[in-house]
Each structure stands twice: as C-alpha cells, then as structure tokens.
N, CA, C and O of each residue as an XYZ file, in Angstrom:
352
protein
N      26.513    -14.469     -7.770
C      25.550    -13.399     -7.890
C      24.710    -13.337     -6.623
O      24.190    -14.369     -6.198
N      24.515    -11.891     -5.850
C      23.764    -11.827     -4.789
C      22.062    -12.069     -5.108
O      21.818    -12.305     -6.292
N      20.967    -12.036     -4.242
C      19.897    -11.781     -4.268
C      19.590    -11.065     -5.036
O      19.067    -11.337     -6.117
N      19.959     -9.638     -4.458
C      19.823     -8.296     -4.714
C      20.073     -8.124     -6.591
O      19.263     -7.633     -7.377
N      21.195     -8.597     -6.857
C      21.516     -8.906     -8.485
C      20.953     -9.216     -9.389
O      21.024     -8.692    -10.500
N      19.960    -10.586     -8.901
C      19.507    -11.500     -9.937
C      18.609    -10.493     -9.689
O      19.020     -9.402    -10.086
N      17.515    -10.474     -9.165
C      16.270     -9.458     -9.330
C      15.986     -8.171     -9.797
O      14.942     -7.579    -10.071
N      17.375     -7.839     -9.823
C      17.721     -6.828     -9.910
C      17.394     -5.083     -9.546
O      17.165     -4.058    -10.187
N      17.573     -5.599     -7.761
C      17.441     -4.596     -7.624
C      18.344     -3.906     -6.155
O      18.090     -3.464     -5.034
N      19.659     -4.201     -7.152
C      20.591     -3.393     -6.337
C      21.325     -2.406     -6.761
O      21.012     -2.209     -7.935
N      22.362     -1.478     -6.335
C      22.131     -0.137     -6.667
C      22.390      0.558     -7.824
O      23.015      0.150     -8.802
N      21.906      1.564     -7.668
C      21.825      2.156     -9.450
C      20.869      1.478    -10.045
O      20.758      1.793    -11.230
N      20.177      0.717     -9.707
C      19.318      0.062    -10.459
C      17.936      1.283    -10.671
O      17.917      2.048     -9.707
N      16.980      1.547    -11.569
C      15.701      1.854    -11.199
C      14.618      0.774    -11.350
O      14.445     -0.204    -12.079
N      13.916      1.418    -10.273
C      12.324      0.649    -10.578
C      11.211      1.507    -10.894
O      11.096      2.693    -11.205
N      10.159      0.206    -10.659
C       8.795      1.173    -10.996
C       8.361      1.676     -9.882
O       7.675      2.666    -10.136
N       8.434      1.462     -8.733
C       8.032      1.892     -7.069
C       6.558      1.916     -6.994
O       5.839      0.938     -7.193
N       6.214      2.951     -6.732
C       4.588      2.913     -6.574
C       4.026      2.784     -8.137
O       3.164      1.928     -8.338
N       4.409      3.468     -9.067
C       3.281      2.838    -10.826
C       3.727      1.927    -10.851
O       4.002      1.861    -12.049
N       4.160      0.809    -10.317
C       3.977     -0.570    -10.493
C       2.366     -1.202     -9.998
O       1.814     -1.146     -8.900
N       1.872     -1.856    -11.413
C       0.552     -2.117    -10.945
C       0.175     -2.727     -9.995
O      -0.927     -2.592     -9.462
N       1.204     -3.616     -9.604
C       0.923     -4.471     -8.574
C       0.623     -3.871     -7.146
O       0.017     -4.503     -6.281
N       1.230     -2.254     -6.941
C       0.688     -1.564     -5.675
C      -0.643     -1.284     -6.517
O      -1.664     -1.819     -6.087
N      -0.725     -0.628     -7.485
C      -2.270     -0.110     -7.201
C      -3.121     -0.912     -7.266
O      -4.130     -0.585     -6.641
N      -3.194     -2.418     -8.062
C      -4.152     -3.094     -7.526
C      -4.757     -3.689     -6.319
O      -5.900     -3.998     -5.984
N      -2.836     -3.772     -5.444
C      -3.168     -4.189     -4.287
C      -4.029     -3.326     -3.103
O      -4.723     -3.629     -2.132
N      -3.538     -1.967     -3.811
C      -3.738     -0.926     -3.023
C      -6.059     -0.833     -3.064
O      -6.940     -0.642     -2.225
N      -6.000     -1.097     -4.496
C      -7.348     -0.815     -4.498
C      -8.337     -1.792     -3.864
O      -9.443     -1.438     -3.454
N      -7.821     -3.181     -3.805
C      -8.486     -4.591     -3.164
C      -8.336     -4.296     -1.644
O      -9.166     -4.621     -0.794
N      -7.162     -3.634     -1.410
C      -7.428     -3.458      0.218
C      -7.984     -2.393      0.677
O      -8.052     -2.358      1.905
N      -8.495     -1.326      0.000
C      -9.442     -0.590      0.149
C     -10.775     -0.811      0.218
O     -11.456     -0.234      1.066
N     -11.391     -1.828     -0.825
C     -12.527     -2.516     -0.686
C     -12.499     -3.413     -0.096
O     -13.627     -3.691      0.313
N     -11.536     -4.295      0.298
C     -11.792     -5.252      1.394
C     -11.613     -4.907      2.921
O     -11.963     -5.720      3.776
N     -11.046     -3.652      3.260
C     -11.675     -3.112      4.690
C     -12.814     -2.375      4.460
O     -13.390     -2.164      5.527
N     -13.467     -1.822      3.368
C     -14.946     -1.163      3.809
C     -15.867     -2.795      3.439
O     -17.035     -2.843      3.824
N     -15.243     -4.111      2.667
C     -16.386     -5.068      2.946
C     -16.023     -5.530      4.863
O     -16.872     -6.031      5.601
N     -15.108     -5.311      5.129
C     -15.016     -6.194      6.646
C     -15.493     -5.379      7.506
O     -15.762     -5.853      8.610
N     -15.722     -4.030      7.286
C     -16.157     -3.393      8.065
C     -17.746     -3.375      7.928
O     -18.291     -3.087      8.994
N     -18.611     -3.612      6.874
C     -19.961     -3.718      6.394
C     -20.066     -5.242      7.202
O     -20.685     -5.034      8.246
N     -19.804     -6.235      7.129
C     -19.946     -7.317      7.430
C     -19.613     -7.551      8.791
O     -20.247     -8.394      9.427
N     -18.707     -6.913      9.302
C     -18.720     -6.896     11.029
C     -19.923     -5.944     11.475
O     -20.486     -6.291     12.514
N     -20.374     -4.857     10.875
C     -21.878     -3.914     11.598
C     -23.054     -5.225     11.059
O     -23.435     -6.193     11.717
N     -23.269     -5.002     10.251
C     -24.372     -5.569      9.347
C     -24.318     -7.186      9.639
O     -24.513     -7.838      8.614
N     -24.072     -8.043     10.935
C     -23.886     -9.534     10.539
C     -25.382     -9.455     11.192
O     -25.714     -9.004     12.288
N     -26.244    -10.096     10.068
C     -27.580    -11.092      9.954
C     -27.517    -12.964      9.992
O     -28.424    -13.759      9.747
N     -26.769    -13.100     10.202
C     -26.523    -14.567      9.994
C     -25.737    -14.949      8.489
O     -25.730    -16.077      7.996
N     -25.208    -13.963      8.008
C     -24.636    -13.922      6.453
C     -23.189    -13.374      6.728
O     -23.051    -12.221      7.136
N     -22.165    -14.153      6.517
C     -20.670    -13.583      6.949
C     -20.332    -13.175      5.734
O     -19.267    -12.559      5.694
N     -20.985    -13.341      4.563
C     -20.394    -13.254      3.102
C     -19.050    -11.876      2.970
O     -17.846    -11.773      2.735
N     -20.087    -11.129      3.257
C     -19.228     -9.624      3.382
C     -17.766     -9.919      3.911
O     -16.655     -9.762      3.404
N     -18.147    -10.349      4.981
C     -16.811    -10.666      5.738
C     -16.021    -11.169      5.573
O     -14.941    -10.676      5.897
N     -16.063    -12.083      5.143
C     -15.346    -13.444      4.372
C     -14.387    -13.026      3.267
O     -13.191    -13.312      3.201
N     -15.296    -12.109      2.178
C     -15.199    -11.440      1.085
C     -13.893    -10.563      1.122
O     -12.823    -10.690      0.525
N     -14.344     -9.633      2.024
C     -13.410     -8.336      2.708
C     -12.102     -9.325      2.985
O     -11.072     -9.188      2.325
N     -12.230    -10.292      3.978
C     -10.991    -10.863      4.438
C     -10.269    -11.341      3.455
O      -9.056    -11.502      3.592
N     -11.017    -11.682      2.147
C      -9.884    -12.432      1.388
C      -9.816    -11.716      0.244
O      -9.512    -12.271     -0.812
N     -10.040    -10.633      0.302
C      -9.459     -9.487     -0.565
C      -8.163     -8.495      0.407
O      -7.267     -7.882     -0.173
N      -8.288     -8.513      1.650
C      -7.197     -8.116      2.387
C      -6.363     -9.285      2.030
O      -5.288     -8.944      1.536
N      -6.508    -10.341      2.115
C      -4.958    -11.304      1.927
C      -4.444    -10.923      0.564
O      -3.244    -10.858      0.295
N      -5.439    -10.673     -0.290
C      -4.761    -10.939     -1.914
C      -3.779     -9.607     -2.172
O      -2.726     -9.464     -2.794
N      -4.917     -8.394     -1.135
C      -4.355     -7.121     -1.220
C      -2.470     -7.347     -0.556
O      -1.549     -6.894     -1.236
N      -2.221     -7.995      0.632
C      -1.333     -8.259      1.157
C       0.249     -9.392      0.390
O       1.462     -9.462      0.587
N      -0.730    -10.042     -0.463
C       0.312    -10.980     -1.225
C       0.541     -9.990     -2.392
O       1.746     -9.763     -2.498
N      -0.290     -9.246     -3.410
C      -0.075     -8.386     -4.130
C       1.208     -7.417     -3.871
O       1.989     -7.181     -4.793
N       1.432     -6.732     -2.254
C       2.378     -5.865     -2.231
C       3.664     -6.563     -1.636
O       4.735     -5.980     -1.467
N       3.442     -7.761     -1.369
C       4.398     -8.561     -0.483
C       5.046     -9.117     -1.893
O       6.252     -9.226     -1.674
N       4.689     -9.607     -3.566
C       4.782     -9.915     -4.510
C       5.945     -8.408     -5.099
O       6.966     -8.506     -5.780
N       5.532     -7.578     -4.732
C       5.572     -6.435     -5.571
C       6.932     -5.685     -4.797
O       7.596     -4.832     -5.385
N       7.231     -6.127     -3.425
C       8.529     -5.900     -2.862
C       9.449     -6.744     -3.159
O      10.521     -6.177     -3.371
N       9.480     -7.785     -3.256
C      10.091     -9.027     -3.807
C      10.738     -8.776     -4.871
O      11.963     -8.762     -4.996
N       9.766     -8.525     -5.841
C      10.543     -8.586     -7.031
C      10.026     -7.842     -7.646
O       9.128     -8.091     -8.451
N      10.595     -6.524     -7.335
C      10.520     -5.180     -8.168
C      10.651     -5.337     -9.998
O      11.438     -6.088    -10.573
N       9.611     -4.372    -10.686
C      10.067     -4.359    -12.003
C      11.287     -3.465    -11.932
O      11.317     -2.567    -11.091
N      12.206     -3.644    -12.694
C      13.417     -3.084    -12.921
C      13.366     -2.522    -14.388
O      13.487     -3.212    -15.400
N      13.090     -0.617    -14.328
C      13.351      0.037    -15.781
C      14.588     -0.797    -16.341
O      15.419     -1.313    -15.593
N      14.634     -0.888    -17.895
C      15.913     -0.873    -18.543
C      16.710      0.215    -18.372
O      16.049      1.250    -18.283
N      18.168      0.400    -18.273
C      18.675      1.374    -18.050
C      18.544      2.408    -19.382
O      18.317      3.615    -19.463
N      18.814      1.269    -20.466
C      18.575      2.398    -21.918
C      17.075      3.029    -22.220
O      16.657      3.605    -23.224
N      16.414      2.694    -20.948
C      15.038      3.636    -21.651
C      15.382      5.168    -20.706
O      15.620      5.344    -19.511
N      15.288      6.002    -21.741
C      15.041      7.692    -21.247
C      13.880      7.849    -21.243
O      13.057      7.412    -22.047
N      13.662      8.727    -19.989
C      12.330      9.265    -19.614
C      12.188     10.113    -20.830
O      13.006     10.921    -21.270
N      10.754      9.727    -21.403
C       9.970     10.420    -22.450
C      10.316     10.407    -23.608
O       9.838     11.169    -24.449
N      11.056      9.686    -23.806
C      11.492      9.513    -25.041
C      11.744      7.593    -25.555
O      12.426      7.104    -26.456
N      10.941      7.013    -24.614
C      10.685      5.805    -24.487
C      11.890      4.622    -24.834
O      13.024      5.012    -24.557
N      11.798      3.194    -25.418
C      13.145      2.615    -25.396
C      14.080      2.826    -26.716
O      13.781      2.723    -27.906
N      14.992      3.071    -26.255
C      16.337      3.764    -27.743
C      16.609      2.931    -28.625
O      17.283      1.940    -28.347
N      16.178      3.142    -29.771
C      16.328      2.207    -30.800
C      17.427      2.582    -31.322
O      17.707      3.777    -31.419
N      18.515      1.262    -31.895
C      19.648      1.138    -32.358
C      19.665      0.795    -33.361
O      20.739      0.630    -33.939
C-alpha cells in the first residue's frame, strides 16, 4: 500500500479541502497572531508578551495547516451530497 492509500488520499478519493476545520482554525490563529506580532513589534514598552503571543499562535497556525495537508479528512464515498450517510 502507497502513502497516498493508507491516508487516503489518492485518486478519486474526496476530501474536505478548505471546510476542514483544521484550515479554519488555523486560518483564524494566524490571523490573530500577525495583528498580535504586529501590535507587539510597534507598541514594545519593555513587554514582548504580544509578541511572543502572536509568534506562537503563527506556529500553531502553521502546524494546524501543515497537520491538515498531511492527512486530509477523506468523505466516505457512500455519503451523497445532501442527503447525508446511506443507510442500509
């Protein structure tokens, strides 16, 4: 069995692509962690907190989508759109 197999995500396969939560959370932590790195690089008083903060919400934001390429959720093939999973 390839990589691509076990994870399943080789062809014909579907995924979740972007509504996979794992982009939008990542997506939303790295949104707030460049406006904290950017507050904390203007605003440094002797307090890096901001900065610090920002930076390690960019990593989590970064392992989140680096997580989320890896190992795609993979739809079941028997679920139809809108009509949810087919009961037998």
């Amino acid at each position: 069995m390839t990589s691509q197999q076990e994870h399943g995500s080789g062809p014909g396969k579907r995924t979740a692509g972007a509504f996979d939560v794992r982009f939008i959370i990542g997506g939303l932590m790295g949104v707030y962690g460049l406006v904290l790195v950017i507050v904390g690089a203007i605003n440094s008083e002797g307090r890096q907190i901001n900065l610090l903060a920002g930076a390690g919400m960019l990593a989590t934001a970064v392992v989140f989508g680096a997580w989320a390429r890896i190992r795609p959720i993979v739809i079941p093939e028997d679920f139809v759109a809108g009509e949810g999973p087919a009961h037998h």
